[in-house]
N, C-alpha and C positions, 0 to 999 in steps of 0.2 A: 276536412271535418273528421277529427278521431281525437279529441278529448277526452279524458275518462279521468271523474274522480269518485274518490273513494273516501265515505264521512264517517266514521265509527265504525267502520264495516268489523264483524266480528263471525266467528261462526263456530260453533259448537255440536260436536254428539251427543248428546243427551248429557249428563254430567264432564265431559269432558270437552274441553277449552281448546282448538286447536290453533285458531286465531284470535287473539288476543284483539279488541277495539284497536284500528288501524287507520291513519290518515295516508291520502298518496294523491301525486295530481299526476298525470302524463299526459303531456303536453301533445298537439298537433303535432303530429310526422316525425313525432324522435321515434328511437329504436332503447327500448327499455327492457332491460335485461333484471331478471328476479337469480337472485344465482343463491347458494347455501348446501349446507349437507344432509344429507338423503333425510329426510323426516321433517324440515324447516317449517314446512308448510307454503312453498313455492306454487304446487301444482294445482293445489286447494284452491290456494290464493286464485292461480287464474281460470281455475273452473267455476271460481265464483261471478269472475268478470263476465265469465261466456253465458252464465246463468246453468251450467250443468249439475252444480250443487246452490240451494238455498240456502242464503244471508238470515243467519239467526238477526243481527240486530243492525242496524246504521244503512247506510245508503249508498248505491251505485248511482254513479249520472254521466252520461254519453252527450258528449254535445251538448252537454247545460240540462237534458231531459231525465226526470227521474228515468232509471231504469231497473232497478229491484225487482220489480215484480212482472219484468217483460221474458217473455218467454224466449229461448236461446235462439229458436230463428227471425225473432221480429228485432233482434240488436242491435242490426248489421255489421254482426263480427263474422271472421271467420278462424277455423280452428287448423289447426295443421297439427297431428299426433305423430308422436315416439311410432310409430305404425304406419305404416304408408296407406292400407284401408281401401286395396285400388280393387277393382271388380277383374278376376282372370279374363272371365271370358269376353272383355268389352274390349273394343281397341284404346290409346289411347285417346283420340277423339272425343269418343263415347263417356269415357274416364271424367274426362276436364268440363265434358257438357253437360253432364249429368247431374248437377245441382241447377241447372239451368232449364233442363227439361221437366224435373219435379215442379220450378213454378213454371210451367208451360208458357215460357219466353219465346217469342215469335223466331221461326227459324232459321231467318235470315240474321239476329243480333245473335242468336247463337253462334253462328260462322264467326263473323267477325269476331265474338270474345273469344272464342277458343284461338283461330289462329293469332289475334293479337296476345297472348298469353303465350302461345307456343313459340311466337317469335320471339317473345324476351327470356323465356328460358330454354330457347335452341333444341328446341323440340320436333320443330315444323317437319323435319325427315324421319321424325319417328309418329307420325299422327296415326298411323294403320298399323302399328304394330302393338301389338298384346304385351301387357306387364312384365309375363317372362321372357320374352324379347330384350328385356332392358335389364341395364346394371341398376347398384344399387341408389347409386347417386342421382340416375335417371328416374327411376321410380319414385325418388323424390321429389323431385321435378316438377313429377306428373299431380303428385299428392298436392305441392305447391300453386300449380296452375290451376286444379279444382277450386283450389282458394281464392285466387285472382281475379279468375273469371266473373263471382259474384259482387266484384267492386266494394268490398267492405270499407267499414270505417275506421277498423282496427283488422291487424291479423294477431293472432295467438298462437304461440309457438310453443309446447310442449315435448320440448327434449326432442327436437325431430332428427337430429344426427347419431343417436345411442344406436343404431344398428347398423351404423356404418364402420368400415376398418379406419384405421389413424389415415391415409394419404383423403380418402375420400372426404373426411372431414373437416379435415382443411381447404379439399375445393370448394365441397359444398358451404362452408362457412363464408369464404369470398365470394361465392353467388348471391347468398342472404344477402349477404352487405351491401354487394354490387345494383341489387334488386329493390333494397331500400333506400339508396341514394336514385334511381330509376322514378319510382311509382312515387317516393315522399308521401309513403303512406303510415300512420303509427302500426308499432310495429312490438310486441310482447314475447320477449324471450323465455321461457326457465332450460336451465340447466344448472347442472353440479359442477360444473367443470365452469373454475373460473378465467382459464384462459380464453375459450370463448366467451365469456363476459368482457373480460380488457381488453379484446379485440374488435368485437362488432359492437358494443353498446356506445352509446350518446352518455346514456345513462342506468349507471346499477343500483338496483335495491336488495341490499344484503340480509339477508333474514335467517333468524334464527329459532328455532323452538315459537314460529309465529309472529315474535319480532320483528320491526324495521331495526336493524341495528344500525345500519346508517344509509345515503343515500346523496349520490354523488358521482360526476364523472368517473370514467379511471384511472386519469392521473390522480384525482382529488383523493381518491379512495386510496391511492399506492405511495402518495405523499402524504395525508394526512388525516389516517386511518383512527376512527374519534375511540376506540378499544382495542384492548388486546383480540378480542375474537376477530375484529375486521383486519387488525394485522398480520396475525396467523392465517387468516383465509389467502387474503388476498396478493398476489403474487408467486412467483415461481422460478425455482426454489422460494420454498416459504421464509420469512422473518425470522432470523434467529432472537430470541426472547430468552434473556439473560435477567436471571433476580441475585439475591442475597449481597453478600460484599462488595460485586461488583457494580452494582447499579446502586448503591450508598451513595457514593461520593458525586452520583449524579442526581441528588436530592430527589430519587424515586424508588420507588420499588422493584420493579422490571425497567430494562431499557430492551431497546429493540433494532438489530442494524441488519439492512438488508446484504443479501451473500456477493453484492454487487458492489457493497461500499466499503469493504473490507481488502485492506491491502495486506499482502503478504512476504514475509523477509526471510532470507536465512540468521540474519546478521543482527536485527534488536526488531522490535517493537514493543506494545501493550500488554499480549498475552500472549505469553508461553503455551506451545503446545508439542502434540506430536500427528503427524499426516497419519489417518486411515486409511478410508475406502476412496481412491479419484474415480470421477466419473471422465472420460474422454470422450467431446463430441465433435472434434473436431473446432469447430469455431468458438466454441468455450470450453473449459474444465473445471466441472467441480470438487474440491477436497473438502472432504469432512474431516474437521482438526479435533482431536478432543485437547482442550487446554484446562489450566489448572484452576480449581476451585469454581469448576462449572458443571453441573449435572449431566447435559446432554452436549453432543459433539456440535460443533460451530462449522456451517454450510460456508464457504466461500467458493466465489464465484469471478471464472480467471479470462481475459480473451486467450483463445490459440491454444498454446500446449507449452505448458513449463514442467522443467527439468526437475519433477519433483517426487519420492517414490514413499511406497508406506512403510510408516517408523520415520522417518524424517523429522528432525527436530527444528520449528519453527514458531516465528513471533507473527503475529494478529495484532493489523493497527486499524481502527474502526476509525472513517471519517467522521469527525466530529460534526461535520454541517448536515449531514442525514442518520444523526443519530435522533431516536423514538425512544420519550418518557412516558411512562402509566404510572399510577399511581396505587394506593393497594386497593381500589374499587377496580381496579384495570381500567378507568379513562385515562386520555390523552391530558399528559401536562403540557400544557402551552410552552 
């Protein structure tokens, strides 16, 4: 039970508009990712769901039941914040039960939620130990389990990896995941960062300036991105987005080819260039070409490690079956 739609929902600060009237449905037990660039209106978005900001106009409904005008603890959602929010001086125990003993649940299903939470997020050896006791990934953990324990209908996820280092986030990202295929619980992500979007979501809703701009698996999204802004967002390295001359003769305005479909020669292809800056990562390598009669330098994207150095004079040959047309509205040409 975690349906959640959204009928007109809009919201405004006094003369200013931040979300625009917006339709959305999320579905029982997906994992729905809101992703976009800092100001989108992502986090609005989902503090609207949790009810911690009020819906200027349109309607929330949870499980078919209006919800607009219910107040954030009668939801049955739970929230997990960019903040871990843990009490120092509690153990963690204390920490995960503690939404539990504010509605003074009998103390025997206290036990059982807490350690049944602690077991699936590999806690259980750390239940007597204090927050600083714990790394950062763990402390999440703990913020995590607080959530779990109250059996919501949805959980809400507000950036809850931005104070973690790069390795930590990518374990903790595979926990989420792991923990959403576990519980098949719905599940509400935002973050800026689209690669955890294409990684853990079912499903993304791309927004911009308030916007749904589009909305869509992510393959759906990284194959057949319905504008330039979802094309540019989405992926990594982003879309190289070529206009003027070059994109004529493919009866559009911009085309768009990803740095992964682009083959590279010493010997002929399409576009003349010359090699800049490579990236070496080992299992891939990126050069940025600047070729002729293109503004900005052209991402390609290699396996392994080729013999290739800066100043090097090379041809760019884009495959034609994953090449992306827009038009001068920037939507997608069929």
């Amino acid at each position: 039970m975690g349906r959640i739609t959204l009928d007109k929902v809009r919201k405004a600060f006094g003369e200013v508009e931040v979300i625009p009237p917006l339709d959305l449905t999320i579905n029982d037990g997906e994992f729905v990712v809101f992703v976009g660039p800092s100001g989108c209106g992502k986090s609005t978005l989902l503090r609207l769901i949790a009810g911690l900001e009020d819906v200027t106009d349109g309607e929330i409904r949870i499980d078919g039941e209006e919800a607009t005008q219910v107040p954030p603890a009668k939801r049955g959602l739970a929230m997990v914040f960019q903040s871990y929010a843990l009490y120092p001086h509690m153990s963690v125990r204390k920490n995960i039960a503690f939404p539990l003993r504010m509605a003074k649940m009998d103390a025997a299903e206290q036990t059982r939620r807490v350690e049944g939470a602690a077991d699936v997020l590999n806690l259980t050896d750390y239940l007597e130990r204090r927050p600083g006791q714990l790394s950062g990934g763990q402390r999440q953990r703990v913020a995590i389990g607080r959530a779990i324990v109250r059996e919501p209908a949805a959980f809400l996820f507000d950036e809850p990896l931005s104070n973690l280092d790069a390795a930590l986030r990518v374990g903790m990202r595979l926990e989420i995941s792991e923990l959403h295929k576990r519980l098949e619980t719905t599940m509400i992500y935002v973050t800026h960062d689209q690669v955890e979007a294409m990684t853990m979501a079912d499903k993304i809703v791309v927004l911009r300036a308030g916007n749904i701009e589009q909305v869509g698996s992510p393959l759906e999204l990284y194959r057949t991105p319905r504008n330039l802004f979802v094309a540019g967002f989405i992926g990594s390295p982003k879309m190289n987005l070529i206009g003027g001359a070059i994109a004529a003769p493919h009866n559009a305005t911009t085309i768009g080819i990803r740095p992964e479909h682009l083959s590279v020669s010493s010997d002929a292809g399409d576009w003349p260039g010359v090699v800049g800056v490579s990236e070496h990562l080992g299992s891939d390598t990126f050069f940025h070409v600047t070729c002729e009669g293109m503004e900005e330098p052209i991402t390609v994207r290699v396996g392994g490690e080729v013999d290739l150095s800066y100043g090097d004079k090379v041809f760019l040959s884009p495959d034609p079956e994953h090449l992306h047309r827009f038009d001068a509205q920037g939507l997608r040409v069929a």
